[in-house]
Backbone as JSON, one array per atom type, in Angstrom:
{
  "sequence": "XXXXXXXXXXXXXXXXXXXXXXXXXXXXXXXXXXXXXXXXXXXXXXXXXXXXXXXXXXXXXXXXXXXXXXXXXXXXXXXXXXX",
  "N": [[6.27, 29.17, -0.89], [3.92, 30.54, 1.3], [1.06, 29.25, 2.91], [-1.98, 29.31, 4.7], [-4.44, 27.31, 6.34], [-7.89, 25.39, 7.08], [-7.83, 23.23, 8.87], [-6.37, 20.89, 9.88], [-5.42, 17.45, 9.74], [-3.68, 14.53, 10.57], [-4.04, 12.13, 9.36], [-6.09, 13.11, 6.42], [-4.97, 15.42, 5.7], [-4.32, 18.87, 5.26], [-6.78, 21.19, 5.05], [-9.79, 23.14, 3.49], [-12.41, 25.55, 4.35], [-13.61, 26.77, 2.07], [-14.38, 26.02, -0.99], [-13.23, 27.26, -3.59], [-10.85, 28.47, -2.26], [-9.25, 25.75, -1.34], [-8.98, 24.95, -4.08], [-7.41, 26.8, -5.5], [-5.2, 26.45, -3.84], [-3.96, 24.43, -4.3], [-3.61, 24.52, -7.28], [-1.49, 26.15, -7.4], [0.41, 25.17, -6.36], [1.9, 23.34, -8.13], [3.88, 24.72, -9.16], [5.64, 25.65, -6.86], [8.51, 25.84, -5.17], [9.16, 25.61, -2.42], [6.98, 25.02, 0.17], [5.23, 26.2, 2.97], [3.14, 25.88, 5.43], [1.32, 27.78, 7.11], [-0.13, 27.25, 10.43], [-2.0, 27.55, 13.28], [-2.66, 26.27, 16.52], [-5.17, 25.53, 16.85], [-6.01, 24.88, 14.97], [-5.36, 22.24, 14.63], [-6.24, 18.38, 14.4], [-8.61, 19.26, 12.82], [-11.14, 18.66, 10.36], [-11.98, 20.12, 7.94], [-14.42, 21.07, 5.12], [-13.21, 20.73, 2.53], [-10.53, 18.59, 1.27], [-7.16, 19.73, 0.56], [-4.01, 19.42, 0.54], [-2.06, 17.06, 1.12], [-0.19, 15.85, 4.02], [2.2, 15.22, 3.34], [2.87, 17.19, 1.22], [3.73, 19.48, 2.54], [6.7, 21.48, 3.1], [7.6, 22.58, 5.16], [6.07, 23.21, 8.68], [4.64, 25.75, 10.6], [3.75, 26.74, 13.5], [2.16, 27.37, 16.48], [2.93, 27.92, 20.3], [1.29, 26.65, 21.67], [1.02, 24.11, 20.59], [0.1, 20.75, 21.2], [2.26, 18.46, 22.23], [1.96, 15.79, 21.15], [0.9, 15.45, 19.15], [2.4, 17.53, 17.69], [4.96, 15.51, 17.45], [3.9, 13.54, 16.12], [3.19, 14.38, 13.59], [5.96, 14.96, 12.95], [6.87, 12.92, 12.94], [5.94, 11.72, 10.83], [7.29, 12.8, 8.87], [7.44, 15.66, 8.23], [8.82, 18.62, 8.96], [8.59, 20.74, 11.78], [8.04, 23.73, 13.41]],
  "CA": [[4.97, 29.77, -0.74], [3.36, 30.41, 2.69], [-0.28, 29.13, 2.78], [-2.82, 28.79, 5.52], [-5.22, 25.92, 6.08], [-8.58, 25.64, 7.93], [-7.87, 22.48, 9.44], [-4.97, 19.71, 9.75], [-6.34, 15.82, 10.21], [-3.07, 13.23, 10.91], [-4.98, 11.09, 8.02], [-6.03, 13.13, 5.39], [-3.9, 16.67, 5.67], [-4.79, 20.31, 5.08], [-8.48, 21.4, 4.45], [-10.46, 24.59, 3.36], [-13.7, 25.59, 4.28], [-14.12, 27.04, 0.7], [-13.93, 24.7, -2.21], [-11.81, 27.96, -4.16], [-9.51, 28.53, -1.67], [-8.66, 24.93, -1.96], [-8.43, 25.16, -5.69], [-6.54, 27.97, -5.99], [-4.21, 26.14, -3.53], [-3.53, 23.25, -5.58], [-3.35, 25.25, -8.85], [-0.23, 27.07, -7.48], [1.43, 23.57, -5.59], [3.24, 22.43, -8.75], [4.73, 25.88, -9.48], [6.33, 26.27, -5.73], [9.56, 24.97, -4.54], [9.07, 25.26, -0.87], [5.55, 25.27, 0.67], [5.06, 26.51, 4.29], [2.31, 25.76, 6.12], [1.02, 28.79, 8.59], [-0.86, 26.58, 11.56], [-1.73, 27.39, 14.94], [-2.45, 24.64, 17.46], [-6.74, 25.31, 17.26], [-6.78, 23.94, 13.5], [-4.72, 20.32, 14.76], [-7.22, 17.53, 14.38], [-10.19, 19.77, 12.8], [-11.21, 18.41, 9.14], [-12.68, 20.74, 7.05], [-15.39, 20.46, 4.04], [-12.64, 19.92, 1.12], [-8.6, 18.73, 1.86], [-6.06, 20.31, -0.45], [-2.44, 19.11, 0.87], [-1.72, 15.88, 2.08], [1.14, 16.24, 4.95], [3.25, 14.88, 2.3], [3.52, 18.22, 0.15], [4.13, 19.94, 3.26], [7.8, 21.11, 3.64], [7.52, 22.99, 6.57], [4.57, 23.49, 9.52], [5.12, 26.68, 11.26], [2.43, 26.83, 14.63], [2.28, 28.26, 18.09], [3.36, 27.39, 21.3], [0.14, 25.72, 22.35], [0.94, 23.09, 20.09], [0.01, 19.49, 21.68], [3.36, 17.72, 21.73], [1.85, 14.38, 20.53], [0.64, 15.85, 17.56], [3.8, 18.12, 16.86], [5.55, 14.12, 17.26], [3.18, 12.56, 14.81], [3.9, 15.36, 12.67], [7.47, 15.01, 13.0], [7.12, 10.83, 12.11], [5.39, 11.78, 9.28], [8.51, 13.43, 7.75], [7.48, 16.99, 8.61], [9.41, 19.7, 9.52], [7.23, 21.63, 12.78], [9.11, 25.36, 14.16]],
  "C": [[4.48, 29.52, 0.68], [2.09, 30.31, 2.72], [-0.75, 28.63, 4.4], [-4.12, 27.55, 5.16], [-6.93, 26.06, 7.38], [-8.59, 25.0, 9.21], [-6.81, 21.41, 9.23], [-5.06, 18.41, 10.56], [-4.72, 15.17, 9.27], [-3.37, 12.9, 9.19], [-4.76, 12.07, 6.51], [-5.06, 14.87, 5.4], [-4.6, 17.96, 5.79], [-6.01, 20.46, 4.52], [-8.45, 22.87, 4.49], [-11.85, 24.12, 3.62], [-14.59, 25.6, 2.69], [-13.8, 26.73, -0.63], [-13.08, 26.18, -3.29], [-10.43, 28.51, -3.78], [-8.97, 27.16, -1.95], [-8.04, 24.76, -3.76], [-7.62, 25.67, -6.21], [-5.04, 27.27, -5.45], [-3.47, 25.22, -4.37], [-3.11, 22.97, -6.7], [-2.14, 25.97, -8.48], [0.91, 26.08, -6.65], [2.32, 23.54, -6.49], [4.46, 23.59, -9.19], [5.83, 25.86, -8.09], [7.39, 25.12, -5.27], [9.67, 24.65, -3.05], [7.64, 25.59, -0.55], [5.37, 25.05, 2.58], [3.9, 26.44, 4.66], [1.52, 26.82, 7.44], [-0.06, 27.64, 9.3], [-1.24, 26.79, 12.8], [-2.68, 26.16, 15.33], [-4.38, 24.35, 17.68], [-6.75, 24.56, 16.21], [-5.94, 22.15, 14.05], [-6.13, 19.95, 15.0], [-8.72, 18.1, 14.06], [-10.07, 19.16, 11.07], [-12.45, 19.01, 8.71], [-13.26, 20.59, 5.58], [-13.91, 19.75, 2.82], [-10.67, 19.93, 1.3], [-8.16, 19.06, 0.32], [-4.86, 19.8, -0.83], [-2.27, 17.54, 1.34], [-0.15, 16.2, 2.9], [2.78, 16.35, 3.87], [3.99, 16.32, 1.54], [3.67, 19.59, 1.03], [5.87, 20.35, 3.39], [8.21, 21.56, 4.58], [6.19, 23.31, 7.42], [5.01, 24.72, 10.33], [3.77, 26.41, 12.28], [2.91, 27.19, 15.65], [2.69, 27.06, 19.15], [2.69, 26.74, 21.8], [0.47, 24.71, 21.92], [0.81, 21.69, 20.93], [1.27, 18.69, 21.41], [3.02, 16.7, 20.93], [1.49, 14.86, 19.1], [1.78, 16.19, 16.7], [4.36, 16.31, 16.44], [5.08, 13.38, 16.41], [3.47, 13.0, 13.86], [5.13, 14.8, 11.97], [7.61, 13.07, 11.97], [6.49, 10.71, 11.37], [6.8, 11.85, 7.93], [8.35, 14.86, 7.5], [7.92, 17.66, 9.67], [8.44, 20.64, 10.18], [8.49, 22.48, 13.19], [7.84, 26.03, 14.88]]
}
């Protein structure tokens, strides 16, 4: 499954602005075998009203070329896969 996020905080993971987009996300997590992450490099370090994901249930991060290396690298020593 390919899901977007509003915001992506190191700490606590993937956020929504809107407490049913989160919901909805979460309600379709245990069904999906792979979960993609769409990201570009404005949402790194923004934490939005309600988190969904923790990095953890991440299995891939897809994001742009802006990306901040140190972040992609924190990423990465999390145990996530960044392209």
């Amino acid at each position: 499954m390919f899901f977007s996020c509003n915001g992506l905080d190191l700490d606590r993971g993937a956020s929504e602005a809107i407490e049913l987009h989160a919901e909805f996300k979460e309600s379709v997590f245990p069904l999906c075998t792979c979960k993609i992450l769409l990201c570009d490099s404005s949402k790194f370090g923004v934490r939005s009203a309600r988190f969904f994901a923790d990095l953890g249930v991440c299995d891939i991060i897809i994001t742009d070329s802006s990306a901040d290396p140190s972040f992609i690298e924190k990423l990465s020593a999390a145990g996530v896969v960044v392209k």
